[in-house]
C-alpha positions in Angstrom: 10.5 -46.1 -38.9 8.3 -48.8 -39.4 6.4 -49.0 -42.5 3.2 -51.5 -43.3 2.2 -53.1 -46.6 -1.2 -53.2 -46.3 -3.6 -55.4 -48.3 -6.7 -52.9 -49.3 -8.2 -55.2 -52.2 -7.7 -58.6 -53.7 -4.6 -57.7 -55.6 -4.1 -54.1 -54.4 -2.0 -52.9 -51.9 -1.2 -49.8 -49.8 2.2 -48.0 -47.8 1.1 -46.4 -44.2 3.2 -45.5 -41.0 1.6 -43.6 -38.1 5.2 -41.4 -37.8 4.7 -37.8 -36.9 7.2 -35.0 -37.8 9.5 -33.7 -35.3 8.8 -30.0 -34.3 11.7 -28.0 -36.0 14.8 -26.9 -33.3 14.1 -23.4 -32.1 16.5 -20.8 -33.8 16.9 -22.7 -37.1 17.0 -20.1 -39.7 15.5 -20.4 -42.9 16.9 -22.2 -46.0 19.0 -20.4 -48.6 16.8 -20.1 -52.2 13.3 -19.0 -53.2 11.9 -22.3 -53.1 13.6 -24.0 -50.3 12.1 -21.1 -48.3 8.5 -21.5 -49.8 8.7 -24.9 -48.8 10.2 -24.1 -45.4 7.2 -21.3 -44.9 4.7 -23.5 -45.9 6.5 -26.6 -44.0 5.4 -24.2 -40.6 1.9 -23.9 -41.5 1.5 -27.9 -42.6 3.3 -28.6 -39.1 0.5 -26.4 -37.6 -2.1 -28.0 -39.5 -1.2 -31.4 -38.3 -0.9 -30.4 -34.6 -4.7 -29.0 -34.9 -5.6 -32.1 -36.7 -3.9 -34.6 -33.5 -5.6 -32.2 -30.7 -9.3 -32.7 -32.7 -9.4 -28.9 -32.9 -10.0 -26.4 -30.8 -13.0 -26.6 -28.2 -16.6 -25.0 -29.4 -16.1 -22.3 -27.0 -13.1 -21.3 -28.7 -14.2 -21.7 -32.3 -13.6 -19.1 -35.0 -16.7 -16.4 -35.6 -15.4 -14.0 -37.7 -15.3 -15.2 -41.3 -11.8 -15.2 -42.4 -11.3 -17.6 -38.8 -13.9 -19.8 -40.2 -12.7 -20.2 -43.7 -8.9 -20.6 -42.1 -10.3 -23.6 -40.0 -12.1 -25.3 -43.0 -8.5 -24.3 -44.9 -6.4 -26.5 -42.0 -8.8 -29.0 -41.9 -8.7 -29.7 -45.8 -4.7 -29.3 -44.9 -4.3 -31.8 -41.9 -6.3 -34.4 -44.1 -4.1 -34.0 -46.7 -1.0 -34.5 -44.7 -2.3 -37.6 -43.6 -2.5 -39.0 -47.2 1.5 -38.0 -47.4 3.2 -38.3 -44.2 5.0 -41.7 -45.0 6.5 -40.2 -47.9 7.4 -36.7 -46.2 8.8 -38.9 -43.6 11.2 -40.6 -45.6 13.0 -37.7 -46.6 14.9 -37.9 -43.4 15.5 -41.7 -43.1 18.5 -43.8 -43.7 17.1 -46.9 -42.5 13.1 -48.4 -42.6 11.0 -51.8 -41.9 8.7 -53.1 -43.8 5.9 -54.7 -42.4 4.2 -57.2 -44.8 1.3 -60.0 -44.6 3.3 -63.2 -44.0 1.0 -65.1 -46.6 3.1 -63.2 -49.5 6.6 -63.7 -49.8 9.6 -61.2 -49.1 11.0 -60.9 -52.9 7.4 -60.5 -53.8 7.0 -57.6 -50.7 9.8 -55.9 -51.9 9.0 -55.4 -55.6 5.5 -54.2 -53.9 7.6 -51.8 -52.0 9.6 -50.2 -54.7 6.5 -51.1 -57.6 4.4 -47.8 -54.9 6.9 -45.9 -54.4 7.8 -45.4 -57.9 4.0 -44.8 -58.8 4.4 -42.0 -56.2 7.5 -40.8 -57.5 6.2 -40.6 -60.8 2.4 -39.3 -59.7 4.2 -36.6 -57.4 6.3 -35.3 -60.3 3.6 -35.1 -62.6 1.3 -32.8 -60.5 4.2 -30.9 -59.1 4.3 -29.7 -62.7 0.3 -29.0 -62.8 -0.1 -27.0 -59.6 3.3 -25.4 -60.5 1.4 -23.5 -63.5 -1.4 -22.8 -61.3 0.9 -21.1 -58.4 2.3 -18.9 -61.5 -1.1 -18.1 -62.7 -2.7 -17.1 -59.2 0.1 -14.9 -58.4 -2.0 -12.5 -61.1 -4.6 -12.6 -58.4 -1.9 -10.6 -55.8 -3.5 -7.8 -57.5 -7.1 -8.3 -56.2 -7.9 -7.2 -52.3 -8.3 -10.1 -49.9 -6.8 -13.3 -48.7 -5.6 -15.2 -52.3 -6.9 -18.3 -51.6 -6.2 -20.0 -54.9 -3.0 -19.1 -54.8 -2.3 -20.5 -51.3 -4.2 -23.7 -52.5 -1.5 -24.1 -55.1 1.3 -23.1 -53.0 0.8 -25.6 -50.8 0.0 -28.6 -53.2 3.3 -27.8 -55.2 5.7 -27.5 -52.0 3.5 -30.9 -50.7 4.4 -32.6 -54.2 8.1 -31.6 -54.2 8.3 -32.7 -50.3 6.3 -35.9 -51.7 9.0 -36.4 -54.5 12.3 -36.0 -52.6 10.5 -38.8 -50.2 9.9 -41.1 -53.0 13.1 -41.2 -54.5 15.0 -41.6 -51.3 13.0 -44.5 -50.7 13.7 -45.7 -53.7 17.6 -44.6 -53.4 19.0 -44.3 -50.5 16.7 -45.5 -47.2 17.9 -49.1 -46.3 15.1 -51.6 -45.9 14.3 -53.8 -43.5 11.6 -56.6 -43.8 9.6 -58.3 -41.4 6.6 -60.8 -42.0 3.4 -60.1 -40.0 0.4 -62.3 -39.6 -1.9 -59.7 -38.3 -1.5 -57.9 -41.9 -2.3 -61.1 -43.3 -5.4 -61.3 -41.4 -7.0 -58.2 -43.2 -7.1 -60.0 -46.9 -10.2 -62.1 -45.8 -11.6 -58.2 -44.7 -11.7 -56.6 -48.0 -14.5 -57.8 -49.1 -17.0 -57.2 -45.7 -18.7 -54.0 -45.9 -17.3 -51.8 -43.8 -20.0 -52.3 -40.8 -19.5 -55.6 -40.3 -15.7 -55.8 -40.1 -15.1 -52.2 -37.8 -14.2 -54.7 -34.7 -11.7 -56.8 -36.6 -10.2 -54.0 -38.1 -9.7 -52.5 -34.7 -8.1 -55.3 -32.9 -5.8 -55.9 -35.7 -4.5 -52.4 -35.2 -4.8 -52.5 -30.9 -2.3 -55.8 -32.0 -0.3 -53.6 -34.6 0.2 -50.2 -31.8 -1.5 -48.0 -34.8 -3.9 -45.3 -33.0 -5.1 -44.2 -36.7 -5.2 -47.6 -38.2 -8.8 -48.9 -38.6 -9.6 -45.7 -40.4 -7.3 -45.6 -43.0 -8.5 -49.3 -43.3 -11.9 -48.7 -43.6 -11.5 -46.2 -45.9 -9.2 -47.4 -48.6 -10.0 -51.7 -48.2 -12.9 -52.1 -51.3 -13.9 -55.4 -52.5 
């Protein structure tokens, strides 16, 4: 699993990978325990959300009419796009070993404390709004009562399971996942970037990720690098 620590600002930086979860083995049975199955249920529907997301959706001439398919589209879009935001954490959950790829103008003590510096921001971030949508999962579960989809409720479920997943990803990072480093100048190439608007640097962004093999790159790029 490769891993990229990418400059985004003068003294900011950001964690991205481009690694996609594996489909779950047909047959598996569902975990033991209330919330190991609530994370495994909603674990299905993320994992559908993010193959909607990579196919661009479905053709107009198959899009939803009726209005519950229209708000479940809207719902899996807001879903795949939040994925995105934690995959490489989710990701790390199953790893033993990673590589850090990091601009070669900084140094590798310095990239490491980056490293472990964001991933205990995450870990601490994750737990703390694990808490928050937690209460807000207990509170919707009042709305069971009303007819109709409970969309609140869903909302929360799937932010709390998405912070636990989040969590357990963060502290393995921090814990267990063996780390590799590896000094890249085509990282380094995006601190003189930061402070183009985003117009004028689209084609520089783009070949650095053609030379870094990232499909999804130059967006993430363009929309997290601020002056």
């Amino acid at each position: 699993m490769d891993v990229f620590l990418v400059p985004v600002a003068p003294d900011r930086y950001e964690l991205y990978c481009e690694e996609h979860d594996e489909p779950p083995a047909d047959g598996d049975a569902p975990p033991r325990g209330f919330f190991r199955r609530m994370a495994h249920r909603v674990g299905e529907q993320l994992a559908e959300a993010e193959r909607h997301r990579r196919s661009g959706g479905p053709p107009p001439d198959e899009a939803p009419r009726s209005w519950w398919g229209r708000i479940h589209a809207r719902l899996m879009r807001w879903v795949a796009e939040w994925i995105a935001e934690q995959r490489l954490l989710w990701q790390l959950r199953g790893k033993s070993a990673a590589c850090l790829l990091y601009p070669d103008d900084v140094s590798e003590a310095h990239a490491r404390q980056l490293l472990r510096r964001s991933l205990q921001r995450d870990w601490e971030r994750h737990r703390f709004w694990m808490v928050v949508d937690g209460f807000g999962l207990a509170g919707s579960a009042l709305l069971i009562l009303l007819p109709g989809p409970n969309f609140i409720g869903y909302y929360f479920l799937v932010r709390t399971v998405g912070h636990y997943l989040s969590l357990r990803g963060a502290r393995r990072g921090l814990v267990t996942v063996d780390w590799s480093v590896q000094a890249s100048p085509a990282l380094a190439t995006l601190r003189t970037l930061v402070g183009d608007p985003p117009d004028a640097r689209e084609e520089r962004v783009r070949a650095v990720a053609d030379t870094l093999r990232l499909e999804h790159f130059a967006s993430f790029f363009q929309r997290s690098a601020t002056p």
